[in-house]
N, CA, C and O atoms as a printed pandas DataFrame, in Angstrom:
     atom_number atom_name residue_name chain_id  residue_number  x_coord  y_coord  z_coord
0              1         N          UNK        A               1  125.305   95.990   99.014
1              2        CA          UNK        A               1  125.012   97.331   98.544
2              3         C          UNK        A               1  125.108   97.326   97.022
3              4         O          UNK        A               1  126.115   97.118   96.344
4              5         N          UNK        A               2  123.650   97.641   96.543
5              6        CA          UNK        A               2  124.111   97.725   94.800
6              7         C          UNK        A               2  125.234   99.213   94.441
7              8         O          UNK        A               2  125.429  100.124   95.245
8              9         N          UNK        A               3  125.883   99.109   92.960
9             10        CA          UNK        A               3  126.019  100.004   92.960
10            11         C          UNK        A               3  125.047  100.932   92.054
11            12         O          UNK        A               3  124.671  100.567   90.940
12            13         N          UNK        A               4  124.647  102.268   92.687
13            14        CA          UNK        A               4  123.759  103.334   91.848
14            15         C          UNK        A               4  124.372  104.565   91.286
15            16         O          UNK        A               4  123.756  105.630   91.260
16            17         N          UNK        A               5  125.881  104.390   90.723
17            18        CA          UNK        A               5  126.176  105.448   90.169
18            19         C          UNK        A               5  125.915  105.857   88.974
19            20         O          UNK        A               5  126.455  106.786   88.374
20            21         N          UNK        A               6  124.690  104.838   88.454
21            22        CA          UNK        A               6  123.896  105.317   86.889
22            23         C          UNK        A               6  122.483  105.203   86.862
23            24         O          UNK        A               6  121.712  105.134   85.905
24            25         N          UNK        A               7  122.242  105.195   88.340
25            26        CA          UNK        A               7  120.516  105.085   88.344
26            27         C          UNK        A               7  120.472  106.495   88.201
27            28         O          UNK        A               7  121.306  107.367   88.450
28            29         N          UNK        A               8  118.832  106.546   87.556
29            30        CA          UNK        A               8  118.188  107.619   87.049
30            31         C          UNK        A               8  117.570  108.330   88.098
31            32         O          UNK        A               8  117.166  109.476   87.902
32            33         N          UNK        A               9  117.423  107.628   89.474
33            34        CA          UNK        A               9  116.822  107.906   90.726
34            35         C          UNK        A               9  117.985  108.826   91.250
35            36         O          UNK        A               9  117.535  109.638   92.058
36            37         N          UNK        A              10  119.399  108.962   91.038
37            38        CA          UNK        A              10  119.979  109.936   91.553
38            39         C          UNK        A              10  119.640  111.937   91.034
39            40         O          UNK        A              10  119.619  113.047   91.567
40            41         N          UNK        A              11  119.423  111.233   89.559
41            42        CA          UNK        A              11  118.273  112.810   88.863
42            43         C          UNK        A              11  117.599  113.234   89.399
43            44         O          UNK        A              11  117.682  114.424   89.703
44            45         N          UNK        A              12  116.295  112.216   89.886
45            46        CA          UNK        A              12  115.309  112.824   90.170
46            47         C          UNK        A              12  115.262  113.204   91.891
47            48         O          UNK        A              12  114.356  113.779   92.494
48            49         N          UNK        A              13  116.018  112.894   92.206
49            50        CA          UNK        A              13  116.109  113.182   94.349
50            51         C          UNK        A              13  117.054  114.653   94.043
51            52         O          UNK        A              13  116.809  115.556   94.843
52            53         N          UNK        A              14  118.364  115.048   92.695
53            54        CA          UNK        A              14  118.362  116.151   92.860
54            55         C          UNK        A              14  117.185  117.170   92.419
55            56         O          UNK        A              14  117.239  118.304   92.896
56            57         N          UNK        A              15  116.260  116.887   91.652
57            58        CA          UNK        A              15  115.161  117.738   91.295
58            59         C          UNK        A              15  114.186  117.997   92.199
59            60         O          UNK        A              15  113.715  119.116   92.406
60            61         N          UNK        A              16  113.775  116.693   92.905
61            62        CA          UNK        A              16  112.926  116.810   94.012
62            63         C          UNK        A              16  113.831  118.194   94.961
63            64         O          UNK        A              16  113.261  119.230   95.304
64            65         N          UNK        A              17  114.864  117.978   95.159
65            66        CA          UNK        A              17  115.612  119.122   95.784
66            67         C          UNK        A              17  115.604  120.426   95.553
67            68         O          UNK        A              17  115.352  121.261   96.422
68            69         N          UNK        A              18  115.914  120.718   94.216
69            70        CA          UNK        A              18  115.631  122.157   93.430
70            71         C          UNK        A              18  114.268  122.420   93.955
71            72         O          UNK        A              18  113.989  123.540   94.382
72            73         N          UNK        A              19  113.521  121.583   93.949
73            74        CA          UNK        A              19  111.935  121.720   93.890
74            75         C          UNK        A              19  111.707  122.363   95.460
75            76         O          UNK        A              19  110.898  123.291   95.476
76            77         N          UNK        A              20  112.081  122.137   96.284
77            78        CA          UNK        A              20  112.567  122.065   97.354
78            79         C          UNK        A              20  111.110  121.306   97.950
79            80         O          UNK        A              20  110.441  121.800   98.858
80            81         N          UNK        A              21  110.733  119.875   97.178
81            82        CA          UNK        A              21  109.694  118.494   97.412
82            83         C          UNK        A              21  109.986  117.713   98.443
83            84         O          UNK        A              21  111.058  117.152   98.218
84            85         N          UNK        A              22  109.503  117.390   99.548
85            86        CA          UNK        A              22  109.952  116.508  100.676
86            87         C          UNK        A              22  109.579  115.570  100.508
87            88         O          UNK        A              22  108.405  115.468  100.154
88            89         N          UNK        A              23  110.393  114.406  100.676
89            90        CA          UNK        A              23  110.738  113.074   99.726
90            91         C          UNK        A              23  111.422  112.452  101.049
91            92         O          UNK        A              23  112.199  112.822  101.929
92            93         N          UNK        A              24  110.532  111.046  100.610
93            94        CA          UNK        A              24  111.527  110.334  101.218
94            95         C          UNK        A              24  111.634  108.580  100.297
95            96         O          UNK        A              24  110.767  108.246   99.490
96            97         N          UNK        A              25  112.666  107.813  100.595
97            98        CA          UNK        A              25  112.974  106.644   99.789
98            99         C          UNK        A              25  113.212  105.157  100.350
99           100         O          UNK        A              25  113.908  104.862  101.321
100          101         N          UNK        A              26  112.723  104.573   99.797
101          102        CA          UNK        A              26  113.249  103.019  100.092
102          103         C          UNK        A              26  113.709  102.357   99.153
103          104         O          UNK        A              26  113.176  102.292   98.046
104          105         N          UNK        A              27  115.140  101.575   99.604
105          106        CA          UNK        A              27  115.251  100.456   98.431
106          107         C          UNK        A              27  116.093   99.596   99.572
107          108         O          UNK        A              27  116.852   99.898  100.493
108          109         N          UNK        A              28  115.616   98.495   99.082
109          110        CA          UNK        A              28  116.186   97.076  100.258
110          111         C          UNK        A              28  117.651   97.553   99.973
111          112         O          UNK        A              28  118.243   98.099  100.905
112          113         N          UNK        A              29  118.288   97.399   98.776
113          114        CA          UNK        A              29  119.216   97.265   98.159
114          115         C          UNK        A              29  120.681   98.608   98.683
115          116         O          UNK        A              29  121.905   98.520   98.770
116          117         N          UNK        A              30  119.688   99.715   98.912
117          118        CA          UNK        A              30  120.879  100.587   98.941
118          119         C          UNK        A              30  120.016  101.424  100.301
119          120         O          UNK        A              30  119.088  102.223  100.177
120          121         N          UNK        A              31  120.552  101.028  101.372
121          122        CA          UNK        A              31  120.357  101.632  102.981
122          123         C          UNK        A              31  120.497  103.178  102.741
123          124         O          UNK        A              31  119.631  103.945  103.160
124          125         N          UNK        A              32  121.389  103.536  102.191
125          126        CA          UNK        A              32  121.932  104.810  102.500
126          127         C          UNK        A              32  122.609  105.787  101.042
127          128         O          UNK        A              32  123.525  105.377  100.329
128          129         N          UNK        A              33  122.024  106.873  100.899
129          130        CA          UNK        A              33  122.731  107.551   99.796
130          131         C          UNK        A              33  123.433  109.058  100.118
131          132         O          UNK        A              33  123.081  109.860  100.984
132          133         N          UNK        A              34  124.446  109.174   99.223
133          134        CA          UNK        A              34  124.947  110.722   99.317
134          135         C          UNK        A              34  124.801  111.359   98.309
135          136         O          UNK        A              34  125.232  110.784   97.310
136          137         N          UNK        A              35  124.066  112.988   98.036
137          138        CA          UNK        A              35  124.260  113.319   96.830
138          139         C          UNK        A              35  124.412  114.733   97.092
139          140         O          UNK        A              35  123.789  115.161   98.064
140          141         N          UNK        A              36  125.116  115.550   96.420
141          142        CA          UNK        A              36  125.437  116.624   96.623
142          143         C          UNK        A              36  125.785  116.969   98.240
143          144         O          UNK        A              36  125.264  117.964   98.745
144          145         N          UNK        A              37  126.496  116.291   98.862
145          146        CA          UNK        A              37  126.700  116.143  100.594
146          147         C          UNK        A              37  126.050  116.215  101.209
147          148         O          UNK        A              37  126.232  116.812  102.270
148          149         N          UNK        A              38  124.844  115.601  100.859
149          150        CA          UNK        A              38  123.427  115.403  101.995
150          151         C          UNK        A              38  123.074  113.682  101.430
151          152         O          UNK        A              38  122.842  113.113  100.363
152          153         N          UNK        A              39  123.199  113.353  102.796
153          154        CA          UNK        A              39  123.082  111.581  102.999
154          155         C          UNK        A              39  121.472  111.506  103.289
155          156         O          UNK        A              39  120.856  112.345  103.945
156          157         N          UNK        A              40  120.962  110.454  102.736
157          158        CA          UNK        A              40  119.442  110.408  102.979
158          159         C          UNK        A              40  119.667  109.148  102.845
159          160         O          UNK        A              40  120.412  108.726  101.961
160          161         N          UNK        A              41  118.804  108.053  104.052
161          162        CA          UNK        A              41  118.557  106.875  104.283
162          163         C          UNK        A              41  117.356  106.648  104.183
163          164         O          UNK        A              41  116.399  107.387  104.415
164          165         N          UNK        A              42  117.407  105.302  103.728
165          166        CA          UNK        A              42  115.930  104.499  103.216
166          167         C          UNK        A              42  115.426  103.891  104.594
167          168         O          UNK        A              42  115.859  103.265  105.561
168          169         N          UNK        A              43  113.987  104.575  103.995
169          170        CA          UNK        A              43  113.101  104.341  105.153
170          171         C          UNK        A              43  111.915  103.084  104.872
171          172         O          UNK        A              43  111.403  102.652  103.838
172          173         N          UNK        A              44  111.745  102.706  106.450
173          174        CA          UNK        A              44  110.766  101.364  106.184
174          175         C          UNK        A              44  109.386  102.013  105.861
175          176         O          UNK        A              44  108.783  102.936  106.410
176          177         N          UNK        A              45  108.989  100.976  104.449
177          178        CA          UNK        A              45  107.252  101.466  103.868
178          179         C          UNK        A              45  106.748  100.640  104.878
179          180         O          UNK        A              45  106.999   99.444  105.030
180          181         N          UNK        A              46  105.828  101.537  105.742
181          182        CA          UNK        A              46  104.683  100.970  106.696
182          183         C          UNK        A              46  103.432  101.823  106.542
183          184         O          UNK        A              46  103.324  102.651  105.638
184          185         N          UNK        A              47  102.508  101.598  107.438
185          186        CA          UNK        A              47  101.532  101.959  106.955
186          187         C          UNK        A              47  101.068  103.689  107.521
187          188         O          UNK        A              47  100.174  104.424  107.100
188          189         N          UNK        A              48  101.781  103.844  108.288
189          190        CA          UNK        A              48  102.118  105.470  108.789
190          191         C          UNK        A              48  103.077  106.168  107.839
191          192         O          UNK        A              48  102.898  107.385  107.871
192          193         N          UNK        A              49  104.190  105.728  106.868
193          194        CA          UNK        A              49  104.611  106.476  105.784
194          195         C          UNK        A              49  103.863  106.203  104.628
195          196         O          UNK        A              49  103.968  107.048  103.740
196          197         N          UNK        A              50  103.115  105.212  104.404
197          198        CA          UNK        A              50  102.340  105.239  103.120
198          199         C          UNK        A              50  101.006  106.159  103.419
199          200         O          UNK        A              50  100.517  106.493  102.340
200          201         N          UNK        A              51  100.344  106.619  104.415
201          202        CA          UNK        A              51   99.468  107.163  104.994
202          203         C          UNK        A              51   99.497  108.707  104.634
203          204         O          UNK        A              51   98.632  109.335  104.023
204          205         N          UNK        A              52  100.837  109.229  105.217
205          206        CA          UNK        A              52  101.373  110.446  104.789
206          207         C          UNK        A              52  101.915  110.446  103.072
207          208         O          UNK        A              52  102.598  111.404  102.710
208          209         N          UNK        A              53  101.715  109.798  102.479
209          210        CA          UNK        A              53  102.336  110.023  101.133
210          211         C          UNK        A              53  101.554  110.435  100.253
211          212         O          UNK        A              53  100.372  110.093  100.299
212          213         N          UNK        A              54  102.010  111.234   99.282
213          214        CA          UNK        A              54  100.856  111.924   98.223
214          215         C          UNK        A              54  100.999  111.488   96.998
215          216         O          UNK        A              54  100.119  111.413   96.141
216          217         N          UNK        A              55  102.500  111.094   96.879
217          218        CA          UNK        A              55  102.438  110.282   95.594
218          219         C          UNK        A              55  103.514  109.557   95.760
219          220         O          UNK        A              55  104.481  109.944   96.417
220          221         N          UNK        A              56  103.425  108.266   95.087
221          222        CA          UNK        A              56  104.234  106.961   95.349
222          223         C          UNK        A              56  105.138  106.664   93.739
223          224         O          UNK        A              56  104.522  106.322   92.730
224          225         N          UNK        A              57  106.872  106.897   93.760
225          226        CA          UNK        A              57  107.402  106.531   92.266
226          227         C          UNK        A              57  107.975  105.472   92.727
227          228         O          UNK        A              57  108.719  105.305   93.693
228          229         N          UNK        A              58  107.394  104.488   91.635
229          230        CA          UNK        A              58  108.450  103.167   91.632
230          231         C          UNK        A              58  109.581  103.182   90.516
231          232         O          UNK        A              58  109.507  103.000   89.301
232          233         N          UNK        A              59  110.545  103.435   91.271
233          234        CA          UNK        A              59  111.840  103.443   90.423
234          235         C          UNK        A              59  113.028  101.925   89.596
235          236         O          UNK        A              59  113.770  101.870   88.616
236          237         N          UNK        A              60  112.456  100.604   91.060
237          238        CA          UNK        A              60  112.472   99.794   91.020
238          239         C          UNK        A              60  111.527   98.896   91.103
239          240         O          UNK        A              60  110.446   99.176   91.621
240          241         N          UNK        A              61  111.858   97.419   90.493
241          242        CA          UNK        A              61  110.562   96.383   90.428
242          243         C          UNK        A              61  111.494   95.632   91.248
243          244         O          UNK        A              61  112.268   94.879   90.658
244          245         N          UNK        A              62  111.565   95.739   92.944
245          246        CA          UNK        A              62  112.144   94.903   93.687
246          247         C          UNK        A              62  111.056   93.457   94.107
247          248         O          UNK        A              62  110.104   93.953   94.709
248          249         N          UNK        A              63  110.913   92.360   94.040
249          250        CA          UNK        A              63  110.243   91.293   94.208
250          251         C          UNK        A              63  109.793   91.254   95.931
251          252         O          UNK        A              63  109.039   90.395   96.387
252          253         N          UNK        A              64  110.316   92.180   96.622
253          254        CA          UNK        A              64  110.240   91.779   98.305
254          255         C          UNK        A              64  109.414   92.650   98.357
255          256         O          UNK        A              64  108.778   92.697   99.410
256          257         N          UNK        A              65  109.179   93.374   97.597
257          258        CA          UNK        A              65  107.798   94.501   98.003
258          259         C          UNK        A              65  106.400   93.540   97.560
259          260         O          UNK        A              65  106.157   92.663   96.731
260          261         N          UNK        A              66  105.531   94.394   98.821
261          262        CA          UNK        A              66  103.658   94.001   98.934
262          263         C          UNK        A              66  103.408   94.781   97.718
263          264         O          UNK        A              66  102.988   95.874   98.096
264          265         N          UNK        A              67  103.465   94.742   96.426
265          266        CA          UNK        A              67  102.775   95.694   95.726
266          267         C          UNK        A              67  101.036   96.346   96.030
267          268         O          UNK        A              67  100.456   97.422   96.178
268          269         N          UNK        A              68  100.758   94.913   95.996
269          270        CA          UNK        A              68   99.085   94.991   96.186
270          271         C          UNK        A              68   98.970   95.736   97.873
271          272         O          UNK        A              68   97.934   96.400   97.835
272          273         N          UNK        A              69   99.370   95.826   98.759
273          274        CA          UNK        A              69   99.537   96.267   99.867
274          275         C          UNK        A              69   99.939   98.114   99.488
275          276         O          UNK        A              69   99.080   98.945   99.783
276          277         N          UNK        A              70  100.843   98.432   99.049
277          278        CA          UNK        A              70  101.545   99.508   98.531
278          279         C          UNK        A              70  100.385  100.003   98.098
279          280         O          UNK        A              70   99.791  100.882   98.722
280          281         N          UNK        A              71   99.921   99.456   96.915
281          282        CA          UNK        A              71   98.841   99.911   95.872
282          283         C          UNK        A              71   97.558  100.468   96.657
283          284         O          UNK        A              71   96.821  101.406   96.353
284          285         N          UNK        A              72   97.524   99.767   97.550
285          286        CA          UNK        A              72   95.856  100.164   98.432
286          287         C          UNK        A              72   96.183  100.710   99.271
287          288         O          UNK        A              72   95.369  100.722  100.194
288          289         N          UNK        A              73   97.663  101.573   99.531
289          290        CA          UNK        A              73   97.194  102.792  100.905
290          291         C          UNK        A              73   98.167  103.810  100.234
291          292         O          UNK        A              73   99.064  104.367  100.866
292          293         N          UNK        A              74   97.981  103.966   99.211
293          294        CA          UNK        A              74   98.604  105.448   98.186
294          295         C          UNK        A              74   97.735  105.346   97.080
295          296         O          UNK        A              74   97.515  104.314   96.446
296          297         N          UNK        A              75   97.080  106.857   96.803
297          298        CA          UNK        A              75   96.208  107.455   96.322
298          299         C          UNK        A              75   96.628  107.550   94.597
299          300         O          UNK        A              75   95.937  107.418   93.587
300          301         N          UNK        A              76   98.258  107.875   94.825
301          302        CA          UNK        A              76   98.677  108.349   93.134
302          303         C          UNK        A              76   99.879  107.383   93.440
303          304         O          UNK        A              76  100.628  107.232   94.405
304          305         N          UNK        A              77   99.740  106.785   92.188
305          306        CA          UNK        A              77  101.272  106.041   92.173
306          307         C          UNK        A              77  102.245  106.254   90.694
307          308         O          UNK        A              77  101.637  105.706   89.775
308          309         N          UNK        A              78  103.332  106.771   90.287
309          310        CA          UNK        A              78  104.080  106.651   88.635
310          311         C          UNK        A              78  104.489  105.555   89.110
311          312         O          UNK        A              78  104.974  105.412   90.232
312          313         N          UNK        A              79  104.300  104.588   88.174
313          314        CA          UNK        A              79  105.274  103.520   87.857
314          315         C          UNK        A              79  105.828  103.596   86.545
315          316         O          UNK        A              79  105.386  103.478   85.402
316          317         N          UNK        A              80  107.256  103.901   87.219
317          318        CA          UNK        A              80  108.571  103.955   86.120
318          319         C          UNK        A              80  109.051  102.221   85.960
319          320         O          UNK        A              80  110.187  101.961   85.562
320          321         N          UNK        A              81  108.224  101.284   86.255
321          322        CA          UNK        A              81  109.247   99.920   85.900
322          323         C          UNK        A              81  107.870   99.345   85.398
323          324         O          UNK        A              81  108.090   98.714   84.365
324          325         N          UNK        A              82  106.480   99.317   85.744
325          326        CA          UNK        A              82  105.206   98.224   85.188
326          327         C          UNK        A              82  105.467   97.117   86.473
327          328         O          UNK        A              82  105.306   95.899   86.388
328          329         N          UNK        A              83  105.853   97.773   87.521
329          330        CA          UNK        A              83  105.845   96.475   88.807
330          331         C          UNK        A              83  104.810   96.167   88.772
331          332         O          UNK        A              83  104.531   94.971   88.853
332          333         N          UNK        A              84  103.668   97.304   88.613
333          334        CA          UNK        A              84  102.251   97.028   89.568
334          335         C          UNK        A              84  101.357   96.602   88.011
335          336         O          UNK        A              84  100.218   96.983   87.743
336          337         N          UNK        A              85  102.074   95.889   87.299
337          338        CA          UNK        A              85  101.414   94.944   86.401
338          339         C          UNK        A              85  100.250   93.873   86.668
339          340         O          UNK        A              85   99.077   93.861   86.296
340          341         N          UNK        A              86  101.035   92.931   87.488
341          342        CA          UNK        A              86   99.971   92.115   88.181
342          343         C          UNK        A              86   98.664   92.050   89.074
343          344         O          UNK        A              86   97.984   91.105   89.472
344          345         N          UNK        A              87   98.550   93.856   89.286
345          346        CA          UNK        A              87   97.453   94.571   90.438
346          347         C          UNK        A              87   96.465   94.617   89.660
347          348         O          UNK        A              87   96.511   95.552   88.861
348          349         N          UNK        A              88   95.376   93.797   89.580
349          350        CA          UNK        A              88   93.675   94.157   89.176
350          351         C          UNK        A              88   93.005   94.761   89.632
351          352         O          UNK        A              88   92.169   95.258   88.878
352          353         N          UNK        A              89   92.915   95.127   91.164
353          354        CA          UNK        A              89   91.996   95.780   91.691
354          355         C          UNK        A              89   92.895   96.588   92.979
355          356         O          UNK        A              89   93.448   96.031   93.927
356          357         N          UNK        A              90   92.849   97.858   92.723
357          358        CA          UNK        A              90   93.479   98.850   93.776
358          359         C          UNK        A              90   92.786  100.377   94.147
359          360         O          UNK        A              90   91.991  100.910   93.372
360          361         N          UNK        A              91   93.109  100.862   95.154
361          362        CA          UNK        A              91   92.441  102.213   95.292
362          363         C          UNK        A              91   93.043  103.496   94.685
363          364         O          UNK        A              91   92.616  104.641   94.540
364          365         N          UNK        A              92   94.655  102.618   94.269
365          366        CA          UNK        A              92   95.077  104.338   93.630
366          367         C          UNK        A              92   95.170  104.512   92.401
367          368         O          UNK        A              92   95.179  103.632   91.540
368          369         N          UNK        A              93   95.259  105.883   92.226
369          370        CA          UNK        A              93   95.476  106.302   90.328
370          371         C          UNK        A              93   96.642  105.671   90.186
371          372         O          UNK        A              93   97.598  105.919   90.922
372          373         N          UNK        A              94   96.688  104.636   89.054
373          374        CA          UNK        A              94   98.408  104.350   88.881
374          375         C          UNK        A              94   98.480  105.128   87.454
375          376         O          UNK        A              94   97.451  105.260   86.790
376          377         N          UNK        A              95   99.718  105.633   87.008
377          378        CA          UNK        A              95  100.054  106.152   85.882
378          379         C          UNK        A              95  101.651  105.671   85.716
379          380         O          UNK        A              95  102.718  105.767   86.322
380          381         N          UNK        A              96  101.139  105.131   84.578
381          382        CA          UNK        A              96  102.804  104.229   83.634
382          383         C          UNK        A              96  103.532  105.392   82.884
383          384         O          UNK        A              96  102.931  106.199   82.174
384          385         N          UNK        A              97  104.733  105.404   83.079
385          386        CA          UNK        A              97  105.672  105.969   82.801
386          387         C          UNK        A              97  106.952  105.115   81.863
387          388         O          UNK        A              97  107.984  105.707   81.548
């Protein structure tokens, strides 16, 4: 389990909240989070949650992710790290952050 008590991803899941944005997250690294006493677990990217997704933030540049896979079944993607550096040819808007 990493620890994330200074990731910037704990900001933005409370904003998505205010927002009241339905969100959901993956990171190999951390199964399970608590924030403000609501636990939310990381869910597997397959091709029925990338299907339903409207926009895709990469918060991390984890190496075990399909980027190029990711990249071609989500429409809008922010990339907050430049993971999807190495992608030449994809179907979604990417926008660097």
């Amino acid at each position: 389990m990493s620890d994330i008590r200074e990731s910037p991803v704990l900001d933005i899941i409370k904003l998505l909240n205010q927002e009241n944005i339905n969100f959901s997250y993956n990171d190999p690294m951390v199964s399970s989070v608590n924030i403000d006493g609501k636990l939310y677990n990381s869910q597997n990217i397959d091709d029925d949650l990338l299907k339903n997704t409207d926009l895709g933030l990469i918060t991390t540049d984890h190496s075990i992710y399909d980027w190029e896979h990711i990249s071609n079944n989500l429409n809008y993607i922010f990339d907050t790290r430049n993971a999807l550096r190495n992608i030449k040819k994809t179907k979604a808007k990417i926008f660097k952050l």
